[in-house]
LODRENKOL-860147 format. One record per atom (N, C-alpha, C): residue in one letter; y, x, z. Coordinates in steps of 0.05 Angstrom, whole numbers, padded with zeros to 5 digits, always signed. Layout:
AYXZ/...
This chain:
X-00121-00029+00495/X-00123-00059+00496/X-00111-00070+00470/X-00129-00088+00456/X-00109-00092+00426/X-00091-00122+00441/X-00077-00120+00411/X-00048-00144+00421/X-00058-00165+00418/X-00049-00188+00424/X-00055-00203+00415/X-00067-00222+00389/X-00049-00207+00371/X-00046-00219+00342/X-00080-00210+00337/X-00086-00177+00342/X-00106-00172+00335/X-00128-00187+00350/X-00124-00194+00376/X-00155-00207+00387/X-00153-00238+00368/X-00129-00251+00363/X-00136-00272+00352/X-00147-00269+00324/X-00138-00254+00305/X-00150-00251+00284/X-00172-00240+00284/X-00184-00223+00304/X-00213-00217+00305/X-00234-00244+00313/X-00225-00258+00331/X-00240-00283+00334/X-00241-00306+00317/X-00217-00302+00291/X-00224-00328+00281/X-00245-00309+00252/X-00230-00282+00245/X-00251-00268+00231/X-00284-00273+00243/X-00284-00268+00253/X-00310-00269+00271/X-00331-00290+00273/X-00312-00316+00269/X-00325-00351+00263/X-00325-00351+00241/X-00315-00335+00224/X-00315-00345+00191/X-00347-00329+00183/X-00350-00301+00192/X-00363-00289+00187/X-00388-00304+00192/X-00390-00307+00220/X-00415-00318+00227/X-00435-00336+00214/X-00411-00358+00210/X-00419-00381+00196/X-00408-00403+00228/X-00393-00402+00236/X-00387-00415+00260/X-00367-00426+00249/X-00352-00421+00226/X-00326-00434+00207/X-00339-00429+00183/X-00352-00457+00176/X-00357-00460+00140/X-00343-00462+00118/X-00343-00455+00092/X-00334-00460+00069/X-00321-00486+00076/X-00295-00488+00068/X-00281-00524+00079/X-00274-00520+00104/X-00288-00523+00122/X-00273-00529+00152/X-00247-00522+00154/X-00237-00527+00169/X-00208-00525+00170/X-00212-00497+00195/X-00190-00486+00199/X-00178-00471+00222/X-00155-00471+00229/X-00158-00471+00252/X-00126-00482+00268/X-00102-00471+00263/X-00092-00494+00257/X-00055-00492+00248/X-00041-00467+00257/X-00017-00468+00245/X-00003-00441+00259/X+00008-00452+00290/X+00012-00478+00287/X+00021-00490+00313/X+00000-00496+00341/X-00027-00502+00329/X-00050-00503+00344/X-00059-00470+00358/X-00052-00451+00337/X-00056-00429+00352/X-00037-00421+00375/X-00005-00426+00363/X+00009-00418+00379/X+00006-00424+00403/X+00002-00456+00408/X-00001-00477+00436/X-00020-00466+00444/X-00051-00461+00437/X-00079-00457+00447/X-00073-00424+00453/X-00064-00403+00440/X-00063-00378+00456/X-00050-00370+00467/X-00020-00389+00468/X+00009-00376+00483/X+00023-00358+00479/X+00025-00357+00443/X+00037-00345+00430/X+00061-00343+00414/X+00078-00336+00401/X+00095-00342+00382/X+00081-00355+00360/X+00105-00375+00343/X+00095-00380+00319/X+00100-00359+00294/X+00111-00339+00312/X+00107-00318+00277/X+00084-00299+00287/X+00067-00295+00310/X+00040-00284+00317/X+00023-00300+00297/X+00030-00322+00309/X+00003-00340+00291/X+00010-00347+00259/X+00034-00350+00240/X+00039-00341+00227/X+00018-00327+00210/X+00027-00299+00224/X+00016-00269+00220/X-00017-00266+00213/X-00023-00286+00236/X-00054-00282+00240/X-00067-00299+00205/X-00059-00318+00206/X-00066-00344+00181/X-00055-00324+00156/X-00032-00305+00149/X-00026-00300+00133/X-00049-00271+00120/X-00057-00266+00144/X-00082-00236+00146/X-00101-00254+00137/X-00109-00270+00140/X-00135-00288+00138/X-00123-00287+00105/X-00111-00299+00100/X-00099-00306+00072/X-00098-00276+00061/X-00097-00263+00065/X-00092-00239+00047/X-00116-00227+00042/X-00141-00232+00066/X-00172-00219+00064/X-00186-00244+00038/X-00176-00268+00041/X-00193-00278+00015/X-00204-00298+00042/X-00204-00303+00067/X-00215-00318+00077/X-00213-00350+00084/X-00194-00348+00075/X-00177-00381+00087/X-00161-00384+00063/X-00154-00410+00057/X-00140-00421+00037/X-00117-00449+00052/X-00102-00457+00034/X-00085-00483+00040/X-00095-00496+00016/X-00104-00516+00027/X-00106-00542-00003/X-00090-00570+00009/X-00083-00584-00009/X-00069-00605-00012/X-00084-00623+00011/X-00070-00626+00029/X-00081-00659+00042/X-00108-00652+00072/X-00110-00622+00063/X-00136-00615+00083/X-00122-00585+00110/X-00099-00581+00094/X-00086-00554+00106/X-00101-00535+00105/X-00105-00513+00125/X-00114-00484+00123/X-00141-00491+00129/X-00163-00477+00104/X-00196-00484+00103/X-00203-00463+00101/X-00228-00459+00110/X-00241-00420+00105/X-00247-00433+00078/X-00234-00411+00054/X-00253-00408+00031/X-00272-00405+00020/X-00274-00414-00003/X-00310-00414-00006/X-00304-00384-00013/X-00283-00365-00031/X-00285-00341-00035/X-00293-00328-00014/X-00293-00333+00012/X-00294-00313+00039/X-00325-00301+00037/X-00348-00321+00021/X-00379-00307+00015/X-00377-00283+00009/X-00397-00268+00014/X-00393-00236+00008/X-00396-00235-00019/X-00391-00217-00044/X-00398-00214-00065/X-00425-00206-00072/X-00438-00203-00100/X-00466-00191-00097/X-00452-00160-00096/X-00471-00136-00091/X-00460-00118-00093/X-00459-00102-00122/X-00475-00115-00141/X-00477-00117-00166/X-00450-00124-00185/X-00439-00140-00174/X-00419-00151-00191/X-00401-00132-00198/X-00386-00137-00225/X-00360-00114-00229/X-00341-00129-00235/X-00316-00112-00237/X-00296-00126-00244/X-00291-00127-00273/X-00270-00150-00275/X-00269-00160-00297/X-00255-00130-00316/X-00251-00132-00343/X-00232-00111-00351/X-00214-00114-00352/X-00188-00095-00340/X-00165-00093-00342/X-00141-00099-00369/X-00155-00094-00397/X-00148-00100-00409/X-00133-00122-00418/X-00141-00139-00419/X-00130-00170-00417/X-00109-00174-00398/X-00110-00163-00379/X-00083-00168-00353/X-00055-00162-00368/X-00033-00182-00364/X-00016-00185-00372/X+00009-00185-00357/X+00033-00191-00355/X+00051-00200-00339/X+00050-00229-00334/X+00045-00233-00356/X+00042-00277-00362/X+00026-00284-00333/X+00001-00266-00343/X-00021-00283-00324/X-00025-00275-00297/X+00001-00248-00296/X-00002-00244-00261/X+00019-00262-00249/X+00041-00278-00266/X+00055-00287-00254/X+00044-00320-00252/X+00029-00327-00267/X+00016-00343-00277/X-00002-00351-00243/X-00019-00334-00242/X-00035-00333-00214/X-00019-00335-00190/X+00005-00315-00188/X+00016-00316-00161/X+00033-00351-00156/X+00033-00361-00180/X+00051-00389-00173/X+00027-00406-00172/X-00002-00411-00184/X-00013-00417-00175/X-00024-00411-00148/X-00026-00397-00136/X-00032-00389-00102/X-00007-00393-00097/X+00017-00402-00097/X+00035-00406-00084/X+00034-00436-00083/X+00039-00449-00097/X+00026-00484-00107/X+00009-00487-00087/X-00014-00478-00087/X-00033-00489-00072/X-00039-00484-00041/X-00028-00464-00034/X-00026-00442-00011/X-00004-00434+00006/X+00020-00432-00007/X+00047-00434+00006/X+00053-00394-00004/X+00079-00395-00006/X+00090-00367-00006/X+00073-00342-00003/X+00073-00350+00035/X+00062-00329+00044/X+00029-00317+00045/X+00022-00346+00028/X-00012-00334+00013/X-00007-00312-00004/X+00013-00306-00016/X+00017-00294-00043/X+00022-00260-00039/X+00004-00244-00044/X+00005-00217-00038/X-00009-00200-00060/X-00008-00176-00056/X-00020-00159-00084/X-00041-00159-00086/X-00051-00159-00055/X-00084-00159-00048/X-00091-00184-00059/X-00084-00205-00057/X-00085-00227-00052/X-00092-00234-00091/X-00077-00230-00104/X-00082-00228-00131/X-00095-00217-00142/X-00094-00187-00139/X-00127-00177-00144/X-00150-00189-00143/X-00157-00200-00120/X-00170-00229-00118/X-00179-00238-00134/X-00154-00250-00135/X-00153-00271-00158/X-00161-00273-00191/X-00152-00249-00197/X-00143-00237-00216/X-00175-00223-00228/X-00194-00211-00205/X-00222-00194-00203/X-00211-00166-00222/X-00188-00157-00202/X-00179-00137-00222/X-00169-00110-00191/X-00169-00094-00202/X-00162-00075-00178/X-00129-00073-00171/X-00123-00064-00149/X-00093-00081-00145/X-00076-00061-00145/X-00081-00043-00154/X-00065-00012-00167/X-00056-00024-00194/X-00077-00044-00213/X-00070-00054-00239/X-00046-00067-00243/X-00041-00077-00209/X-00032-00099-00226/X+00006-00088-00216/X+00010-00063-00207/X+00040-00045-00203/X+00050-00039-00233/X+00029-00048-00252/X+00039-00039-00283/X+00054-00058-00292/X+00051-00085-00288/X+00066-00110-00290/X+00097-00117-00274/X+00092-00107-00244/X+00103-00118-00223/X+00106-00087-00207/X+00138-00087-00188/X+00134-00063-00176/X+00127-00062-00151/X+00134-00081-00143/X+00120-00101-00109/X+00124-00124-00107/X+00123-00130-00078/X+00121-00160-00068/X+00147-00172-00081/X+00172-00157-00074/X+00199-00173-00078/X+00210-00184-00105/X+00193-00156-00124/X+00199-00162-00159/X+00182-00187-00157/X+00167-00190-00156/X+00144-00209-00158/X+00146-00234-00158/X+00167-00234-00125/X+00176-00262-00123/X+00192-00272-00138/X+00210-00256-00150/X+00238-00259-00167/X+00222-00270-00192/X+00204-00253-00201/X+00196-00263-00228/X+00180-00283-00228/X+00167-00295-00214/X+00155-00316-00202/X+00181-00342-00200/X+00197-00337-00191/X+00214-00358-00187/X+00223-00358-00218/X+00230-00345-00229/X+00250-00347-00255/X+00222-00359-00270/X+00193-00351-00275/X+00179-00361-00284/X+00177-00397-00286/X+00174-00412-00256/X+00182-00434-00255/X+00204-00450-00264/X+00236-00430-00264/X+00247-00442-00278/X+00250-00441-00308/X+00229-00427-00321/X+00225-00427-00343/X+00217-00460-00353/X+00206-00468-00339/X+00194-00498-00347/X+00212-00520-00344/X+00238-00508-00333/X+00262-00526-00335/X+00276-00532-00360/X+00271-00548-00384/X+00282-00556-00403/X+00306-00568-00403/X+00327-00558-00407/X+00355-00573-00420/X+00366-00572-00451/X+00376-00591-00456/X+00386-00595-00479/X+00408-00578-00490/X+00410-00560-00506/X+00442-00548-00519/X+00457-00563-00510/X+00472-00588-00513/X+00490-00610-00508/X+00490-00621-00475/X+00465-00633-00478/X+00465-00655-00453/X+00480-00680-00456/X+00480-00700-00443/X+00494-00719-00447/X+00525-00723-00447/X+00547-00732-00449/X+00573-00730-00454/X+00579-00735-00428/X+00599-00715-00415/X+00608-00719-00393/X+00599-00702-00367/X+00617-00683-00351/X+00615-00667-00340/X+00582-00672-00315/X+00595-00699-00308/X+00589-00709-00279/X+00555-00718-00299/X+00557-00733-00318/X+00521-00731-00326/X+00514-00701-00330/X+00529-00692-00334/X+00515-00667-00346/X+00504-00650-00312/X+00517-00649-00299/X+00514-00640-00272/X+00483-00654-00251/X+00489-00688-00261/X+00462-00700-00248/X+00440-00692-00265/X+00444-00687-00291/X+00419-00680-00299/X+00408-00650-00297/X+00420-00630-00290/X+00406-00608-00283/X+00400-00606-00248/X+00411-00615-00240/X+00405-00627-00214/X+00379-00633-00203/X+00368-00654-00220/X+00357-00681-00218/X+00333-00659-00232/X+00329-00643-00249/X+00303-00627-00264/X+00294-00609-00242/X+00332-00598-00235/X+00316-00576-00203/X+00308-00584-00188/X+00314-00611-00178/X+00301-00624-00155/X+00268-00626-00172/X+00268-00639-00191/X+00238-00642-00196/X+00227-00615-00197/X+00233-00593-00202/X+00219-00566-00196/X+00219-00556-00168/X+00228-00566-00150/X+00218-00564-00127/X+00197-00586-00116/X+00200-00608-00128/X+00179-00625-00117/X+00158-00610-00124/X+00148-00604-00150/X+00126-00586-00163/X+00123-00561-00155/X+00141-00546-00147/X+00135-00518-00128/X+00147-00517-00108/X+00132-00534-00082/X+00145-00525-00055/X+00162-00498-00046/X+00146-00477-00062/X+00162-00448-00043/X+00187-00441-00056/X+00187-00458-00083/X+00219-00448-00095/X+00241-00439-00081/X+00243-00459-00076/X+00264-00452-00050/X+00271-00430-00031/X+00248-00421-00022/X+00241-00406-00008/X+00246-00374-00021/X+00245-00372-00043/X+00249-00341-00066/X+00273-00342-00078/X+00293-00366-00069/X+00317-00366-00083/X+00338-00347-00061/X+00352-00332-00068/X+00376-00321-00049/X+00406-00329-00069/X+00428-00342-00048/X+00454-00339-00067/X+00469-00316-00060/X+00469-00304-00029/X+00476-00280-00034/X+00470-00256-00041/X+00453-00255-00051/X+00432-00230-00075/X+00433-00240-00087/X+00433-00262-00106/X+00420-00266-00130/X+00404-00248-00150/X+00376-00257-00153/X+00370-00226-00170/X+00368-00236-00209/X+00380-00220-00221/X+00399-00225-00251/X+00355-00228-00261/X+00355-00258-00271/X+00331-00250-00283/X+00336-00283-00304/X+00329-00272-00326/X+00339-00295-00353/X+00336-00323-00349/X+00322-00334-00342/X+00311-00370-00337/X+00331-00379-00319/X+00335-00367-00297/X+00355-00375-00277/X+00386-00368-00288/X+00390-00348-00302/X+00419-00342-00310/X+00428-00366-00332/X+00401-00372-00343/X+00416-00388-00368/X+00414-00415-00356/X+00404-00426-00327/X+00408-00452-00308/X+00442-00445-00309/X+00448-00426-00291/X+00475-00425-00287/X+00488-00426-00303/X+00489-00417-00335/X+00502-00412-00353/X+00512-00449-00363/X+00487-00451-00369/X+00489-00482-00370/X+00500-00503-00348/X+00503-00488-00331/X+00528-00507-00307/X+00558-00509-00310/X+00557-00474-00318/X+00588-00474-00327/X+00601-00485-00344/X+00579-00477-00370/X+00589-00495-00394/X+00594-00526-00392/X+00579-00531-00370/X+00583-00571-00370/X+00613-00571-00347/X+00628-00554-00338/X+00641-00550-00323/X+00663-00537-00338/X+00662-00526-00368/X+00687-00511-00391/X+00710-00527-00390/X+00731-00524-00391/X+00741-00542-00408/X+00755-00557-00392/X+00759-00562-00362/X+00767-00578-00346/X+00790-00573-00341/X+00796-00547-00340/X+00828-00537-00324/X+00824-00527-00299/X+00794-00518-00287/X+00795-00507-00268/X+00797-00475-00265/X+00807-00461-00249/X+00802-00436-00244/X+00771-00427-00242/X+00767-00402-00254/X+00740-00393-00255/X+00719-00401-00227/X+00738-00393-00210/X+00724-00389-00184/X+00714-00413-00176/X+00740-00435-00169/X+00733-00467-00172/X+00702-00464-00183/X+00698-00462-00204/X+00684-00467-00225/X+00660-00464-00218/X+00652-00432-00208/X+00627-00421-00204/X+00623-00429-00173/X+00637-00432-00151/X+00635-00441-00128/X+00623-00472-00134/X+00639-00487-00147/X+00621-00515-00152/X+00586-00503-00166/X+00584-00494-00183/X+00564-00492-00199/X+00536-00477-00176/X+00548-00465-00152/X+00533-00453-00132/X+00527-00477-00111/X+00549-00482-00104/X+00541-00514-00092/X+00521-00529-00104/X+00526-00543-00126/X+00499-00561-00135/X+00484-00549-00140/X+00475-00527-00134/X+00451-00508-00133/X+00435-00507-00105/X+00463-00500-00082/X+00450-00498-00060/X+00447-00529-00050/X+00452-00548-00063/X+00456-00582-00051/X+00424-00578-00054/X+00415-00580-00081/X+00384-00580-00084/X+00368-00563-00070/X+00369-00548-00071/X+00358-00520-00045/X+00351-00523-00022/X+00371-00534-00015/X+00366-00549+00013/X+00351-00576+00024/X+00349-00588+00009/X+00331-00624-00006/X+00302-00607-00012/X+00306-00583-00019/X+00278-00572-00027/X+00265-00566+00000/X+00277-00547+00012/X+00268-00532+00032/X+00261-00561+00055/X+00274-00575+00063/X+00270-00607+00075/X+00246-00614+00071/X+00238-00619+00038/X+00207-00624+00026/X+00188-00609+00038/X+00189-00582+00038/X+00169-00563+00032/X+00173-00565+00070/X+00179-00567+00075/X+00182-00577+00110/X+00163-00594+00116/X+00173-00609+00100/X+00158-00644+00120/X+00130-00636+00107/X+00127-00629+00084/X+00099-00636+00058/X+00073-00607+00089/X+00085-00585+00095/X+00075-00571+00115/X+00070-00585+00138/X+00085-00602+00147/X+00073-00614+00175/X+00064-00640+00169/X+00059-00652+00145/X+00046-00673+00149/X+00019-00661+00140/X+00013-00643+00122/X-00016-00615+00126/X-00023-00611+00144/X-00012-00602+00176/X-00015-00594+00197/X-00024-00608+00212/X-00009-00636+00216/X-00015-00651+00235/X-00031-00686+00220/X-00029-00687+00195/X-00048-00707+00184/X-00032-00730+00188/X+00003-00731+00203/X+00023-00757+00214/X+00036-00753+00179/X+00041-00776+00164/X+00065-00777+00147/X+00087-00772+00165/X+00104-00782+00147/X+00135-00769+00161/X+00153-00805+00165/X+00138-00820+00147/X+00145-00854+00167/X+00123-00859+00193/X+00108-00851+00189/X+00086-00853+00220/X+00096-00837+00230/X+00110-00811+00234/X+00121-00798+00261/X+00149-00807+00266/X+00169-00819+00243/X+00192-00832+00255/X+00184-00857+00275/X+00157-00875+00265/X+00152-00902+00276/X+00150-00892+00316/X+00143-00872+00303/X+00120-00863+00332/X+00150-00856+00351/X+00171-00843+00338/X+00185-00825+00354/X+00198-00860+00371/X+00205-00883+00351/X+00220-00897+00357/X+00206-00910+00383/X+00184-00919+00372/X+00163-00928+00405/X+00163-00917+00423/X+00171-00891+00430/X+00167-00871+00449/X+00200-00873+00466/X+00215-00880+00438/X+00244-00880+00451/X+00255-00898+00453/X+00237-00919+00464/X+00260-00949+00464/X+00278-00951+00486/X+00272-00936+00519/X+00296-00941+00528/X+00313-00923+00526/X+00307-00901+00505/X+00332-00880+00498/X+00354-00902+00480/X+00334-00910+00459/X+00351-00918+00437/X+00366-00944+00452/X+00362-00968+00469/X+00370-00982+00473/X+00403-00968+00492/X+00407-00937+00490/X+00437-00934+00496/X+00449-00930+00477/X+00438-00932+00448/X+00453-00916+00428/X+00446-00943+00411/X+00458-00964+00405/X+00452-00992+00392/X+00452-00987+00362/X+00478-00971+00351/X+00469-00968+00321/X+00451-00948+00313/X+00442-00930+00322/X+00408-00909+00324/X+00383-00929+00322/X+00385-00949+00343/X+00377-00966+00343/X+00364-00985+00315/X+00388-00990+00303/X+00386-01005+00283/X+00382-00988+00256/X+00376-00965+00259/X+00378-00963+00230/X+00347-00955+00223/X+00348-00963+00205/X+00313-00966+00186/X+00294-00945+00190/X+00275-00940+00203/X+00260-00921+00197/X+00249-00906+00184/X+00250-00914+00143/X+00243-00901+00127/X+00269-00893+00113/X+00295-00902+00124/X+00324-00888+00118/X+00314-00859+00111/X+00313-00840+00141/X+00308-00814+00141/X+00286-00798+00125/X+00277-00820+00128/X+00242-00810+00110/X+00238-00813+00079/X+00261-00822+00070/X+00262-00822+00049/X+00273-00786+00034/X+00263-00776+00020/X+00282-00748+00024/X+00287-00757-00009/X+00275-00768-00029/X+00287-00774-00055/X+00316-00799-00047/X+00306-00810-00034/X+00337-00823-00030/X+00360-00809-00018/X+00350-00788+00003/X+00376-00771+00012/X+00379-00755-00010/X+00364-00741-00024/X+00375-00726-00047/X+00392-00743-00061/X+00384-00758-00081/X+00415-00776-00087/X+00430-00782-00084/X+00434-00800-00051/X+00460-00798-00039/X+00479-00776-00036/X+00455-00744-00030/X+00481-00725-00027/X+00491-00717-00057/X+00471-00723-00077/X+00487-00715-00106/X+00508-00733-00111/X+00500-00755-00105/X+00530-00781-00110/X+00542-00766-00104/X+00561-00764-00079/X+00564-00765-00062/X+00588-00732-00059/X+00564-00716-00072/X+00585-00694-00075/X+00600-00692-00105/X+00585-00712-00117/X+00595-00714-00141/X+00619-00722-00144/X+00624-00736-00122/X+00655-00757-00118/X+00662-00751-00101/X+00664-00726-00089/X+00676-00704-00077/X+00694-00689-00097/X+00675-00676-00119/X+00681-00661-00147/X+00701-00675-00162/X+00703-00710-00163/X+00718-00728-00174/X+00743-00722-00171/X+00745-00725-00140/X+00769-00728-00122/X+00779-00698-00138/X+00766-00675-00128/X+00775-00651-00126/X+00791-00644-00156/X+00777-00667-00181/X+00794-00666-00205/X+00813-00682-00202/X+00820-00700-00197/X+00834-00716-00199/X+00867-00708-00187/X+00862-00687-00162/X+00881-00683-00140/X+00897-00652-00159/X+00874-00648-00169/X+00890-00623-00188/X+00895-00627-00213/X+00898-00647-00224/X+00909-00658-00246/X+00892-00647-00271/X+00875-00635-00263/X+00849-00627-00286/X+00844-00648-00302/X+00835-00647-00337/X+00818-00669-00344/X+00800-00676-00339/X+00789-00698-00335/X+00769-00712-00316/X+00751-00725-00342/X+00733-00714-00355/X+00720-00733-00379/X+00689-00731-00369/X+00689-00737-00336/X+00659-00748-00328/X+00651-00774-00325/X+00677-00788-00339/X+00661-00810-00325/X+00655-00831-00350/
């Protein structure tokens, strides 16, 4: 008797094949499956991520998970491209593109080969698996994080502005977040010289090393977390087609004689929460004059402000 996972991915394989799920159409969410077969969400997960790895289904911006137009059979004529040309650039190049457009867990060896019209033994010469992959993939993105030698004068600018670039590199790659670890960290150049450049805007203060790098991990994980939030809401407003101020509006209508016991819940704005660029700032203020205090109380020099 097969498991579950397998009868579901045989039946949505099965509609794709047919032509019963066209090029475009959508197929049901990871959440629509779960509810409709009575399953876990990491079954259904599982099932979308198989789909994604055969070349059948895609994520695009604004439409969520669509059968691909790649899912057409090939001619049987066709060959692959030459290996020659394959690079490291351009395999990392592809996997952050399918991650961009697709989410993380689109992103596989198979899955690049694909991409790539290259055989997927080629591409272990670049990359040693999934995990190298991700690492260099992430450090790749923060390659496109520009900072200045200097930066502006002053600890606390110097801190909002690398901040404020990481946050914009997660707006631009949802899964960042998601390939970062602080307790592994894996040693790869683009990301070392982010940190490097934290400390240095942090030299000079009178703090103990540790102080030092414990702050510099914090405003790392402050943003990290503002990311992973994004790459949250940006997935279920894909899923379910609600923004994230039309599902606060909706929750409030639903809860008016909840809220009428809780008077200040009540009152507070509905695009408060929904703002996630305004909670990002507040928590960088915010810990920033946390960091203030924390100089100030240890008699450190304070030349942020």
């Amino acid at each position: 008797m097969s498991s579950p996972y397998q009868r579901i991915l045989g039946q949505l394989r099965a509609r794709i094949v047919a032509g019963d799920l066209r090029p475009g159409d959508r197929v049901p969410s990871v959440r629509q499956i779960a509810q409709n077969e009575g399953v876990a969400i990491s079954t259904a997960t599982k099932v979308i991520a198989r789909l994604r790895d055969d070349g059948l289904v895609e994520t695009t911006v604004g439409s969520g998970t669509v059968v691909s137009h790649r899912s057409l059979p090939k001619s049987p004529g066709r060959r692959r491209r030459t290996q020659q040309g394959l690079t490291r650039t351009r395999v990392l190049r592809a996997a952050v593109a399918v991650a961009d457009a697709e989410g993380l867990d689109a992103v596989s060896m198979r899955r690049l080969a694909v991409e790539l019209d290259v055989g997927p033994m080629s591409l272990y010469r670049h990359v040693k698996g999934k995990d190298e992959l991700l690492a260099q993939m992430a450090d790749e993105v923060f390659g496109e994080c520009e900072l200045p030698d200097q930066g502006p004068a002053g600890w606390r600018a110097k801190l909002e502005l690398i901040a404020r670039r990481q946050w914009d590199l997660c707006r631009r790659h949802l899964w960042l977040p998601r390939a970062i670890s602080f307790t592994r960290p894996v040693l790869m150049p683009n990301m070392m010289a982010q940190t490097e450049w934290t400390l240095r805007a942090l030299d000079g203060l009178g703090l103990p090393i540790a102080t030092v790098t414990r702050e510099a991990l914090t405003l790392h994980a402050l943003v990290v977390t503002a990311g992973l939030s994004l790459a949250d809401e940006i997935e279920a407003e894909q899923e379910t087609g609600v923004s994230l101020d039309m599902w606060w509006l909706g929750q409030r209508d639903r809860a008016g004689e909840l809220l009428a016991r809780f008077p200040l819940l009540a009152r507070t704005p509905a695009h408060t929460a929904a703002d996630l660029d305004g909670m990002f700032e507040y928590s960088l203020a915010r810990h920033l004059d946390g960091f203030a205090a924390l100089l100030a109380g240890s008699g450190a020099a304070d030349d942020g402000e």
